[in-house]
Residue, then its C-alpha position, 0 to 999 in steps of 0.5 A: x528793158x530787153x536781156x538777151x540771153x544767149x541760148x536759143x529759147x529752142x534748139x535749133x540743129x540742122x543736118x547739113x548745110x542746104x543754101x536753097x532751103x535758107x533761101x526759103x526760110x528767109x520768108x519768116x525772117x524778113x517776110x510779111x507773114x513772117x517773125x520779124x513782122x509779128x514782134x514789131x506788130x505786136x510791139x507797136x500794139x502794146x504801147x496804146x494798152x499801157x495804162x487803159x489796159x495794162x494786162x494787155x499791154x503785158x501780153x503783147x510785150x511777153x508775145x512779141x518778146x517770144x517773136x523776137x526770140x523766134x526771130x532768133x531761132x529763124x535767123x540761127x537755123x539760117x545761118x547753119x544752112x549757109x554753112x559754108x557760103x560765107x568761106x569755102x564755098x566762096x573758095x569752092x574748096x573741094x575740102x569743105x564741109x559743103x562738098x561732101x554732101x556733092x558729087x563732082x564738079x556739077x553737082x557742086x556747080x549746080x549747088x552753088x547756082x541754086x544759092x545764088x538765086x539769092x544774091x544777098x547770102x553771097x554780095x550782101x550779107x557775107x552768107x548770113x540772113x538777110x532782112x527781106x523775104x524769100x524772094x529779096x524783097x526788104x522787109x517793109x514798116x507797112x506789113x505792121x498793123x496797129x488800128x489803135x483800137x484793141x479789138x481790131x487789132x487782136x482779130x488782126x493778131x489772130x488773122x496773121x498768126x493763122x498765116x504764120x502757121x500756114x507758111x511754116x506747114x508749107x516750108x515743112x514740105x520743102x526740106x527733108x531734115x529732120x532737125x529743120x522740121x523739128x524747129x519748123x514744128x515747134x515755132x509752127x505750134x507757138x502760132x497755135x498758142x498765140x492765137x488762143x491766147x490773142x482769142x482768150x484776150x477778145x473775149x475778156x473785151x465787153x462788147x467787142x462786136x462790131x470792132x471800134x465804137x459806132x454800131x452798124x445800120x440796122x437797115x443794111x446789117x443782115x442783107x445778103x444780095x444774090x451776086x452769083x449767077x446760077x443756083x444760089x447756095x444757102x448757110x449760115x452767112x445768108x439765112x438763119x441768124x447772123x453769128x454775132x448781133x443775132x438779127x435774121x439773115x434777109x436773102x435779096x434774091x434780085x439785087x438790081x431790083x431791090x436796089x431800083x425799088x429802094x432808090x438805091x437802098x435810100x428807101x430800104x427798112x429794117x427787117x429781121x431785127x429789133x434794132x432801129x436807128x434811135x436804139x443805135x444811136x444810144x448804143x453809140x453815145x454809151x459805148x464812146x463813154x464807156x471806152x472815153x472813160x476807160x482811156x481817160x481815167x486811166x492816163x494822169x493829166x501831168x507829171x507822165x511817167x511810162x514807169x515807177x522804179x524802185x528807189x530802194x532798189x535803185x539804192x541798193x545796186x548803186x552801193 
């Protein structure tokens, strides 16, 4: 049950109204990295954790309760910006609270064009957000992911909090307002936050690598195939041992003549590990019932119920 609240959970301001830099900021509203995108995301996640993995569940609906906020203070600061487009600058009064930051007709002129690089603020929307990016492309059900498997999705989570974070410092250098920034800085930060606990979440997950249930080939784990001509350049993801299933990184210096003598990798072994396909498959068969287990046990068979309420509760409001 959402309670909205009217006070922003930050205290967006702006300077002055700046129709080009709404225009901008409309990528975190109805953008694919932007907050819209991350409330659904994670709101469509949550639902799969409810009963196998209830702490989850609550984090994903307290975080994408936060993007919706966020999504609040996005579409507030954007609104301030268009002070002015919905009434005066429509009228092009030379009284209204846009023109004193112009100087004559040309500037004014040149102002109002620059708006209307965006027809949404002036044909559409009545000088309010609009749910579609920077460029009016609508926001889009496809910019959601959620795999269904809980480790897939908090590495996506982490992945498209990292972008979040990136577009913010971008728009930070596109306008000079202080009171912009400020805002832009703190929901900037909150991605920060958000990926370490989406971080801190995987890693209470035993084992969460590789993602879903079936492990991978020992005979094709640790290749790495020399694809780049000239000098080859060596580290950590082509020798030594790989990050996660500690296996010796395997450097095929001559792809095309490996893959010839190996009758196109039909014929290759498993070097530089100790797994082996009947270690695998037993791995495979005790994680399935692991993750079955956890799924099964924890969804009732009849009588499903999202929630249980409080009748006594209940009782009391009604009197």
């Amino acid at each position: 049950m959402f309670y909205h609240v009217k006070e922003l959970q930050y205290n967006a301001r702006v300077s002055k109204p700046d129709p080009r830099f709404a225009r901008l900021l409309l990528e975190q509203f109805g953008g694919c990295n932007g907050e819209l995108k991350a409330a659904m995301q994670y709101f469509v996640q949550a639902f799969g954790c409810k009963n196998p993995y209830p702490d989850k569940y609550d984090m994903l609906m307290d975080i994408a309760t936060e993007e919706f906020s966020h999504l609040e203070i996005v579409g507030a600061t954007i609104q301030m910006l268009l002070t002015g487009v919905n009434g005066e600058l429509k009228l092009a009064s030379e009284t209204d609270e846009l023109s004193t930051v112009l100087n004559g007709k040309t500037a004014k002129e040149n102002y109002i064009h620059e708006a209307m690089i965006n027809p949404h603020f002036f044909a559409v929307t009545g000088g309010g957000p609009a749910v579609t990016d920077s460029n009016g492309n609508p926001w889009m059900g496809s910019y959601v992911s959620a795999m269904g498997d809980l480790t897939v999705d908090l590495r996506a989570n982490m992945a498209d909090e990292s972008k979040a974070k990136l577009v913010y410092e971008n728009l930070m250098q596109f306008t000079d307002d202080p009171y912009v920034k400020d805002t832009l800085r703190f929901l900037m930060t909150r991605e920060v936050a958000h990926f370490q606990m989406f971080e801190a979440a995987l890693n209470t997950i035993k084992p969460n690598f590789p993602p879903g249930i079936l492990q991978s080939d020992p005979k094709h784990s640790n290749t790495y195939y020399n694809l780049s001509k000239g000098d080859p350049h060596k580290g950590p993801w082509n020798e030594g041992e790989s990050t996660q299933l500690g296996e010796t990184w395997q450097y095929i210096e001559d792809p095309i003549k490996y893959v010839n003598e190996t009758n196109g990798l039909v014929n290759s072994r498993a070097e530089g590990t100790d797994r082996t396909d009947e270690s695998v498959a037993k791995h495979n068969d005790a994680l399935a019932k692991e993750r079955y287990e956890e799924i099964s046990s924890a969804t009732p068979p009849a009588d499903i119920k999202w929630n249980t309420y409080d009748q006594k509760k209940t009782t009391k409001l009604k009197k």
